[in-house]
Structures are given as C-alpha cells and as structure tokens.
Z-matrix of the N, CA and C atoms (Angstrom, degrees):
N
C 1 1.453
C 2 1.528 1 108.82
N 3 1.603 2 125.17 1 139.72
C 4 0.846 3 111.02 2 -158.25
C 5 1.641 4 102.46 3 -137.33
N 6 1.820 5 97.86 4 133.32
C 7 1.735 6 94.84 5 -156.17
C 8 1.849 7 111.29 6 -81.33
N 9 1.457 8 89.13 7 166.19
C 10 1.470 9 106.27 8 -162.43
C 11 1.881 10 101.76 9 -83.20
N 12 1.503 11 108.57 10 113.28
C 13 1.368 12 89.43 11 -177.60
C 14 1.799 13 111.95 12 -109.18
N 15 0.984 14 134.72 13 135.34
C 16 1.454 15 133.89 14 -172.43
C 17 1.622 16 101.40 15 -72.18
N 18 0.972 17 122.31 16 150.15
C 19 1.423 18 133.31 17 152.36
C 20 1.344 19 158.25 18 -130.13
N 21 1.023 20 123.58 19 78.94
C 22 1.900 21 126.31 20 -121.23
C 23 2.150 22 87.68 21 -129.25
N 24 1.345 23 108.01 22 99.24
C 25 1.192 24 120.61 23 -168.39
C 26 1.653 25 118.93 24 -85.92
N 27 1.546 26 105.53 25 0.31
C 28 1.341 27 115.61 26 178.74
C 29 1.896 28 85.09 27 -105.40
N 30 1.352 29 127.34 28 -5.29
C 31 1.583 30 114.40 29 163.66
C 32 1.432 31 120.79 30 -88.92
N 33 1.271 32 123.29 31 -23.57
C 34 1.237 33 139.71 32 158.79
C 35 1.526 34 113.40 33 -58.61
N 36 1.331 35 112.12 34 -58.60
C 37 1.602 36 112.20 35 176.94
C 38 1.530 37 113.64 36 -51.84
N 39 1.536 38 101.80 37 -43.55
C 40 1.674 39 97.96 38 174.86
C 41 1.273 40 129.64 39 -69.30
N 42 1.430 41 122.72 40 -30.19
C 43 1.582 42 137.00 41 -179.36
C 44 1.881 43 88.28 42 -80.73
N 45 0.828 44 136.21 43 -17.29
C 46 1.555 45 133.80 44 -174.34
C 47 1.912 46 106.99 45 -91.33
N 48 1.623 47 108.23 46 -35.15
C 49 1.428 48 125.49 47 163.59
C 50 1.297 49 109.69 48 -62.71
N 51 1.354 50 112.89 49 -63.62
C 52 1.775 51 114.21 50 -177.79
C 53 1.696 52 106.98 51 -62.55
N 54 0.954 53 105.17 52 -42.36
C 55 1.855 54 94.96 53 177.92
C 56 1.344 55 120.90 54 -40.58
N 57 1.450 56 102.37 55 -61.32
C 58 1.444 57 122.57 56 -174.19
C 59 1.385 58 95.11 57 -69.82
N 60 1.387 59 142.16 58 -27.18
C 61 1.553 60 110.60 59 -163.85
C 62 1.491 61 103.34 60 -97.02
N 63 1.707 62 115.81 61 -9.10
C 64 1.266 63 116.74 62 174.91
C 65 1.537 64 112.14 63 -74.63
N 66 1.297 65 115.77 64 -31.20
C 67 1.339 66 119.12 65 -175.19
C 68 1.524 67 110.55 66 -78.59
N 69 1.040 68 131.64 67 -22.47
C 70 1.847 69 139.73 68 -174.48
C 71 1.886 70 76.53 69 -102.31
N 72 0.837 71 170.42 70 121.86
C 73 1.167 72 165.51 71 82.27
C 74 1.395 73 115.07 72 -159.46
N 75 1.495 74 135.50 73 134.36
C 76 1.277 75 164.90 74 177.93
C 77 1.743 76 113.00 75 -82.68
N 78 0.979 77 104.89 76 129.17
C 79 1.607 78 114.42 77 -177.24
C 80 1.670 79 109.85 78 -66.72
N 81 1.201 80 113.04 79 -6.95
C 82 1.403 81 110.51 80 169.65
C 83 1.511 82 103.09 81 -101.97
N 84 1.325 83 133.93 82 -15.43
C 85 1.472 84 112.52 83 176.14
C 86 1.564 85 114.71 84 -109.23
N 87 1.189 86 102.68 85 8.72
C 88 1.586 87 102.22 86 160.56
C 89 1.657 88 106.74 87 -67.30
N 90 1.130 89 109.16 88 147.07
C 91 1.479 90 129.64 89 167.10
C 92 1.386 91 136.50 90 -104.92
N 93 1.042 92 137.80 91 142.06
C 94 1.528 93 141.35 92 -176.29
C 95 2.094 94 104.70 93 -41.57
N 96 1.678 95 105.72 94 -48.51
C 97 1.494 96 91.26 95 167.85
C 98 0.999 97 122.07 96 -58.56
N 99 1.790 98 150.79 97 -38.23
C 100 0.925 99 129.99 98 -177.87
C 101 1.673 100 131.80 99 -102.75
N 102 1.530 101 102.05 100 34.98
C 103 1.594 102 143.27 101 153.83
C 104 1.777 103 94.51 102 -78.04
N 105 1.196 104 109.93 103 144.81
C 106 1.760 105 112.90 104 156.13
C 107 1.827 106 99.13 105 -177.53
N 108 1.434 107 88.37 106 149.57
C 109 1.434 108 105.87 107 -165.31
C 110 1.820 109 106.17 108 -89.81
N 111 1.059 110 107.06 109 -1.53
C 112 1.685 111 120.37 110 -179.78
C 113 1.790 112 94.03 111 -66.78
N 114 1.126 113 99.44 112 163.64
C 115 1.810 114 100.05 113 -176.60
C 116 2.082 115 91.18 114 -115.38
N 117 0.944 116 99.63 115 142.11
C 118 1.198 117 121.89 116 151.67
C 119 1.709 118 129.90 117 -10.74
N 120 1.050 119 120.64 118 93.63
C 121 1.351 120 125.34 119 172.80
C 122 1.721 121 118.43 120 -42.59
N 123 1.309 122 104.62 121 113.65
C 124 1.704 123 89.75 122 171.29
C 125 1.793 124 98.43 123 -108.36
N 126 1.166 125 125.56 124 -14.05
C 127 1.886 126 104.33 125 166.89
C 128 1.661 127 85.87 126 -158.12
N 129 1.600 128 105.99 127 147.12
C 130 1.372 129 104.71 128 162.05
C 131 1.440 130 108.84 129 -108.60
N 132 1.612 131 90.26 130 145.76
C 133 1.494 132 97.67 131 176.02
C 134 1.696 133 116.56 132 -71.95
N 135 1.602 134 123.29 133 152.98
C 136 1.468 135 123.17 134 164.80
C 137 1.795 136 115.35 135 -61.65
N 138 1.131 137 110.81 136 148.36
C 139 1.427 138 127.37 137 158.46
C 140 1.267 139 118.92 138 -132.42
N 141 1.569 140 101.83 139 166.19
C 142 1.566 141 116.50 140 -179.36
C 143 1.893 142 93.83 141 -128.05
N 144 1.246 143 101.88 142 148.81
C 145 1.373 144 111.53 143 -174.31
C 146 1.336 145 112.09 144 -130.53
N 147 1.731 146 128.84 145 92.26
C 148 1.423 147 127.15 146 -148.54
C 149 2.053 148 89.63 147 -111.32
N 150 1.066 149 108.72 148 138.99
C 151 1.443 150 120.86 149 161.97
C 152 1.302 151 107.57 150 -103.89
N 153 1.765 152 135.11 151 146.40
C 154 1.029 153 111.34 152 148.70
C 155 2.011 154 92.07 153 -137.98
N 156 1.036 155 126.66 154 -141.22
C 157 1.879 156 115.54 155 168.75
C 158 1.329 157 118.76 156 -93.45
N 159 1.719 158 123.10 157 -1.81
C 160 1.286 159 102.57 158 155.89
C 161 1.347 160 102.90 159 -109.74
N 162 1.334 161 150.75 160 16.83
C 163 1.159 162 128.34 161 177.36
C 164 1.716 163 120.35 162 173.66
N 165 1.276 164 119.14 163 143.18
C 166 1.245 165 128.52 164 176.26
C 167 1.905 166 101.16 165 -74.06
N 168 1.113 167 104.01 166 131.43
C 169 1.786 168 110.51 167 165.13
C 170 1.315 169 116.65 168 -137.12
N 171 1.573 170 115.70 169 122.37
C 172 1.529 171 130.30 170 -176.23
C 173 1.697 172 92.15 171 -88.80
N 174 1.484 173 114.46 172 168.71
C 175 1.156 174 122.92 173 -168.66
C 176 1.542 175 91.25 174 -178.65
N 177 1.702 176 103.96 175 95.77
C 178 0.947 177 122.74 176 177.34
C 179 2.034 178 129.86 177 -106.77
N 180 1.486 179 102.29 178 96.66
C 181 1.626 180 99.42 179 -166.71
C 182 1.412 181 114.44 180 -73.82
N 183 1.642 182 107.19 181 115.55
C 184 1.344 183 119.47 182 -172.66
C 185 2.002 184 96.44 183 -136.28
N 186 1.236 185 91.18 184 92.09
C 187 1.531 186 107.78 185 173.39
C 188 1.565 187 114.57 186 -95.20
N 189 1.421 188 100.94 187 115.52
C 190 1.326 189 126.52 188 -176.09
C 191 1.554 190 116.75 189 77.58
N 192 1.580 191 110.86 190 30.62
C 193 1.118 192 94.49 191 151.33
C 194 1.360 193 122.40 192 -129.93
N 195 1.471 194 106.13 193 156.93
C 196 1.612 195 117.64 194 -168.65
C 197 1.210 196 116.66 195 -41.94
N 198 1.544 197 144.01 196 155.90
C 199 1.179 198 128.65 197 153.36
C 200 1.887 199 121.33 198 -69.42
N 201 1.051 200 110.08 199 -14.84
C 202 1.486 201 114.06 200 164.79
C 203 1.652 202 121.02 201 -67.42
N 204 1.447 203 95.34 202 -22.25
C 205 2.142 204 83.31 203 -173.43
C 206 1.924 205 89.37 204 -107.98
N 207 1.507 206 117.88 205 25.09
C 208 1.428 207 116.70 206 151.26
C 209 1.632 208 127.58 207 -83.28
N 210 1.275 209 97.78 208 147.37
C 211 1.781 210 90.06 209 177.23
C 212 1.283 211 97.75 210 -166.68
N 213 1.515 212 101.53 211 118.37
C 214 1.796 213 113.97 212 173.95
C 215 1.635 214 111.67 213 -114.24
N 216 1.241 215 116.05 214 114.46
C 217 1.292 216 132.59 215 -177.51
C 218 1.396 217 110.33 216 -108.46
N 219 1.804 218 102.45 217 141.09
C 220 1.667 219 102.94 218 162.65
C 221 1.007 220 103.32 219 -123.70
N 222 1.729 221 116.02 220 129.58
C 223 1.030 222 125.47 221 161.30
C 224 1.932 223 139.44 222 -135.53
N 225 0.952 224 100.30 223 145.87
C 226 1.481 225 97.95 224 -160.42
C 227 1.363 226 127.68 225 13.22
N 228 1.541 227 96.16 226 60.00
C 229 2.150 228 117.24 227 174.26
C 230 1.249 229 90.72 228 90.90
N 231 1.179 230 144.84 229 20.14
C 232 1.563 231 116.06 230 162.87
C 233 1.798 232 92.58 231 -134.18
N 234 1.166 233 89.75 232 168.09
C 235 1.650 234 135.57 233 163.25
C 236 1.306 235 138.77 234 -72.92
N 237 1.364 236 129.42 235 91.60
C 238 1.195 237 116.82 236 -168.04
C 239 1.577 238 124.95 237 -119.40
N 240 1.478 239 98.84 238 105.57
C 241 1.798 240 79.96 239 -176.99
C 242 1.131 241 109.13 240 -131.09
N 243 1.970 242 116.59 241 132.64
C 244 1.369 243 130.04 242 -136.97
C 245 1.314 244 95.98 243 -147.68
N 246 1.515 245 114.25 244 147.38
C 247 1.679 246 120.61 245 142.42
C 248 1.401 247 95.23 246 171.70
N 249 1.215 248 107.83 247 -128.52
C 250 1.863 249 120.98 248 -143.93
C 251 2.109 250 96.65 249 -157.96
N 252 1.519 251 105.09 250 145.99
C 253 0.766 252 133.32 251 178.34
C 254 1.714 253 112.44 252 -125.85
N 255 1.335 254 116.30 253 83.39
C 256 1.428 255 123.82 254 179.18
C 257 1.655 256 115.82 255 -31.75
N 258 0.995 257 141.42 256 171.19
C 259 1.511 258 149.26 257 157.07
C 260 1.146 259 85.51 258 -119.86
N 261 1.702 260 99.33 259 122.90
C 262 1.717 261 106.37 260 142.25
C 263 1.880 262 134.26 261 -30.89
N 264 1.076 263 119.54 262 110.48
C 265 1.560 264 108.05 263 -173.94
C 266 1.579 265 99.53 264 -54.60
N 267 1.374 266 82.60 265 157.81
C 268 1.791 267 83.45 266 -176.17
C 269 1.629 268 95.26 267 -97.00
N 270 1.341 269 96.52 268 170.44
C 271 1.594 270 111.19 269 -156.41
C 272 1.598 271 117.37 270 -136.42
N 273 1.355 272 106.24 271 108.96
C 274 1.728 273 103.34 272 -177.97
C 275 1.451 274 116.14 273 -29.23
N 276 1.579 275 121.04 274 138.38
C 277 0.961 276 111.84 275 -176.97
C 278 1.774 277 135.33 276 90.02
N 279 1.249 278 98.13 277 -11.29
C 280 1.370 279 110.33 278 -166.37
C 281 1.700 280 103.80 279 -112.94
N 282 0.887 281 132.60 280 113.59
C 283 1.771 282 132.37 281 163.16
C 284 1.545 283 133.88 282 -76.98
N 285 1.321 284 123.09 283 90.96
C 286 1.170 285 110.54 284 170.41
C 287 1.138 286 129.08 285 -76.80
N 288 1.877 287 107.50 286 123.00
C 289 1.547 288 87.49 287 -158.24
C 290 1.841 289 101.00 288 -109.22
N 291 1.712 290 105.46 289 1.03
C 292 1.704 291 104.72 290 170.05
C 293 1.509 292 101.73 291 -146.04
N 294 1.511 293 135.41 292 147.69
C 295 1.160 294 132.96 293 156.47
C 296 0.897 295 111.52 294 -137.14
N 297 1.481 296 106.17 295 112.33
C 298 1.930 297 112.29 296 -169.08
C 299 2.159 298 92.34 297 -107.66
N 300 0.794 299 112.07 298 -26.24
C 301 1.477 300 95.20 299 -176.62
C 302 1.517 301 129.18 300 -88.73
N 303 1.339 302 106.45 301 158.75
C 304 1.474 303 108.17 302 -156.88
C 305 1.481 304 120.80 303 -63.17
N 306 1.576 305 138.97 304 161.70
C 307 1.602 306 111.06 305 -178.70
C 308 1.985 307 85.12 306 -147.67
N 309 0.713 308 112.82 307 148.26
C 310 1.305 309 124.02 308 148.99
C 311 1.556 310 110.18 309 110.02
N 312 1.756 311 139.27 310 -150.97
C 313 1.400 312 108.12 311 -176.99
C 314 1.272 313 110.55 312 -88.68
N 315 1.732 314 102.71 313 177.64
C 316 1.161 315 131.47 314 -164.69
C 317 1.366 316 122.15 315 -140.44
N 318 1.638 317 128.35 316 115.99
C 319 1.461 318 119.71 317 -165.02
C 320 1.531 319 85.11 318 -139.49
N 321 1.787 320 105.06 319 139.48
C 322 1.311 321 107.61 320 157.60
C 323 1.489 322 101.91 321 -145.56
N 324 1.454 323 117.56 322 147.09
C 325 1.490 324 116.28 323 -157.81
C 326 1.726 325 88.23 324 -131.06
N 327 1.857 326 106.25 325 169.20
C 328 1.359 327 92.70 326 -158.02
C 329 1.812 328 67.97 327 -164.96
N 330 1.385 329 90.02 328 130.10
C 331 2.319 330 99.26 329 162.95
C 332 1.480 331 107.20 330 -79.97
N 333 1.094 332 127.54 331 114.30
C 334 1.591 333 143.11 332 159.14
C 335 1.227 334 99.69 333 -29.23
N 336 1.433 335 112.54 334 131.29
C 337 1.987 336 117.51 335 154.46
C 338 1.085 337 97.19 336 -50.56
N 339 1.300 338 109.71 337 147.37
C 340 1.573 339 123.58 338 141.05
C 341 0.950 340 130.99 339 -12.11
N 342 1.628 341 108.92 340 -65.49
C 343 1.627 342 152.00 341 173.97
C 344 1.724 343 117.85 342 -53.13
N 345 1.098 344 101.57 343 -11.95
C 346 1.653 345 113.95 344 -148.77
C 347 1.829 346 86.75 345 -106.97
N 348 1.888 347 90.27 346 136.76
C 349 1.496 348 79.47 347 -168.02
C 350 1.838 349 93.02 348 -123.30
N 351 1.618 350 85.28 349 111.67
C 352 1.573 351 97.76 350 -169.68
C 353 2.202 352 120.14 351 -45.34
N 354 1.406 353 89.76 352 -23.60
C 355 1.521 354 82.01 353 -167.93
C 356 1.105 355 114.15 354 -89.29
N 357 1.427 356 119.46 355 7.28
C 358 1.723 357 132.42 356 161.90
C 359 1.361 358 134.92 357 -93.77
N 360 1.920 359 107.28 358 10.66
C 361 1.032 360 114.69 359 -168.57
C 362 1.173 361 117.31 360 -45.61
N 363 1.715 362 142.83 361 119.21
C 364 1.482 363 92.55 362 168.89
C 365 1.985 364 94.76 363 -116.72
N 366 1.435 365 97.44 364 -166.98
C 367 2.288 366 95.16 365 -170.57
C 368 1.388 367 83.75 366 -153.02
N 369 1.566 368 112.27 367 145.19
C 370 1.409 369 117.10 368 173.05
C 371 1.475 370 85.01 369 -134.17
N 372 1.798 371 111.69 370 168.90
C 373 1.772 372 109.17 371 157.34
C 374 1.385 373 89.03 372 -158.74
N 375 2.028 374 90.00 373 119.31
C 376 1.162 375 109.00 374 154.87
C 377 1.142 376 124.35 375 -123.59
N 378 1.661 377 127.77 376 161.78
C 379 1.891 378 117.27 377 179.71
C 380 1.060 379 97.68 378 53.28
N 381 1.323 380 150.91 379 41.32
C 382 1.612 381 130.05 380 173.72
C 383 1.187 382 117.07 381 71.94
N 384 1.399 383 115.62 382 -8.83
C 385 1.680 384 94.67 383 -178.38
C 386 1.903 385 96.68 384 -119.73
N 387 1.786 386 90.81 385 126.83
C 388 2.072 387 83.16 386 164.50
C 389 1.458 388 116.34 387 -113.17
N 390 1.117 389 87.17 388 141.05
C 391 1.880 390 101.01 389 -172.54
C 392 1.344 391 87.98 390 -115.00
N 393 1.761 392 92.35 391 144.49
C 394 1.567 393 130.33 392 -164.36
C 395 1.511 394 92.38 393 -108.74
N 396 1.045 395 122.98 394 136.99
C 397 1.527 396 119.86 395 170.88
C 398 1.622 397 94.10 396 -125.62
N 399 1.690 398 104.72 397 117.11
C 400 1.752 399 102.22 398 162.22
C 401 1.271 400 92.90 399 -111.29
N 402 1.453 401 109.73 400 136.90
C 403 1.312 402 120.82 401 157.27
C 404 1.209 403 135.52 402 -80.99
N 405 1.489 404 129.34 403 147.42
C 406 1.774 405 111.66 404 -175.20
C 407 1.352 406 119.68 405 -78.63
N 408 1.245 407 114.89 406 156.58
C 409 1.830 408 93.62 407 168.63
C 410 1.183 409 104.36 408 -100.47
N 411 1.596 410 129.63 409 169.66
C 412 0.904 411 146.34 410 -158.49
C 413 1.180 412 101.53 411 -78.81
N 414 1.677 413 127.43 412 136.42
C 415 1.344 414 125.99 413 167.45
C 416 1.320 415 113.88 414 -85.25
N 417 1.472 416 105.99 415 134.07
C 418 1.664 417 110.32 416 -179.96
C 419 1.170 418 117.82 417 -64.76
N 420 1.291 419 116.10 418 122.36
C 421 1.508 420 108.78 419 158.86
C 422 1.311 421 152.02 420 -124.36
N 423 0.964 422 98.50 421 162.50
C 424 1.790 423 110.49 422 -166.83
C 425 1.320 424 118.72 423 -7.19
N 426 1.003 425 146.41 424 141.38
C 427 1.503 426 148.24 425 155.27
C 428 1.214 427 117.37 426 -168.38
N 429 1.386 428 96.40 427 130.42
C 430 1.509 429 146.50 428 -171.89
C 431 1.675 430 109.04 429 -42.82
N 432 1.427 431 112.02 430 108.77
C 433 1.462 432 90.81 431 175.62
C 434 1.640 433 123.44 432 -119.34
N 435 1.122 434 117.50 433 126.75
C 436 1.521 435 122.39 434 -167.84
C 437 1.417 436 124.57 435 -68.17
N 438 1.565 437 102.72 436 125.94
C 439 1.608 438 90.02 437 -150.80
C 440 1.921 439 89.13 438 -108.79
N 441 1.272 440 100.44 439 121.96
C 442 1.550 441 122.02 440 158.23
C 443 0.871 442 115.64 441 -59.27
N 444 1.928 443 103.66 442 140.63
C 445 1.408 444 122.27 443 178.68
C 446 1.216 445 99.12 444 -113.85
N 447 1.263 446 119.78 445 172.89
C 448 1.772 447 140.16 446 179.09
C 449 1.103 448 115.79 447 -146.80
C-alpha cells in the first residue's frame, strides 16, 4: 500500500526562505517584529482587489471552507484575513490517487489605504468567496475662512 504524500511547493519555498534567513541571522538581532503569534501559512488563497468612489472590496476565493474557521482582522493599518481549510478525513476504502489542492491554514495580509476607514470594515462569505468591503472616508474639504478686520 502506498502512502499518500501532499505536495504544496509554495511550502517548500517558504521552509527554504526561513532556512536561509535563520542561517544569515543571529539570535540576538532578530527583533520582536519578526516574532508573530499568527501560525504559518500552508496555501494562500487568490484575491481580487476592486476600487470604485465609495469603496475598496477584497474578494477572497476560499472554496470549501466553513465560515467559522474565517477571521478578518484590522489591525494597526493592515488587513487580515486568516483561517484553515479542513482535509476531508480519509475514509476506508477510498483511494487517493492525486491531491493537487491546498489543505490546511491560510493568512493573507494587506496595508489599508490611507483613504480606507478602518472602523467600517464590513466581510460577508458567500459560495466560498468573502468579500471585505472597506469603505472610504470622506475627504475633507476646503473651506473658506473669513478673515477679520479690527
């Protein structure tokens, strides 16, 4: 019987990134930023990134996963949208004989416009895909100020 091995070549590229950056770097000049309590990406999902004048919208395709193992965070100017993509348990009887799609978590982070007014984020997920709606804030404008005489 012959075992099922996964193969996910953007996880290889990363364990091949972290190697090398551990080896060119010293445990005293690492820094608290490049510590983070987020877990590890095993595939990122695609997005589309639509502007129009009221608002930035992410549109993130995440097929087959729950809306419970989603989580979109804002934090200090960025974007965070995170979770997990289950694998089917495997099942007596059943042969996998290819698995090309991705399984396990998923983080993709994104810097806020300027424009983008974080406390209106809002996120829906439907069909697999959740769209982020940031809204803009209003640009201030101009006004005229009357200048007094004496």
């Amino acid at each position: 019987m012959s075992t099922l091995t996964y193969w996910n070549p953007l996880r290889d590229i990363q364990d091949l990134q972290s190697r090398v950056l551990n080896a060119l770097s010293t445990g005293s000049s690492r820094t608290a930023a490049n510590k983070t309590d987020a877990p590890a990406a095993d595939w990122v999902p695609v997005v589309d990134i639509i502007e129009d004048e009221k608002e930035f919208l992410i549109k993130a395709e995440l097929p087959e996963v729950q809306k419970e193992n989603v989580r979109v965070t804002v934090d200090k100017g960025r974007l965070i949208l995170s979770g997990e993509r289950k694998f089917e348990k495997e099942e007596s009887g059943k042969t996998y004989h290819r698995v090309e799609r991705s399984y396990g978590n998923f983080l993709r982070s994104f810097n806020l416009p300027e424009n983008a007014d974080a406390d209106k984020v809002e996120a829906e997920f439907k069909d697999g895909v959740l769209r982020v709606h940031l809204p803009k804030q209003e640009k201030a404008k101009p006004r005229e100020i009357e200048v007094k005489a004496e």
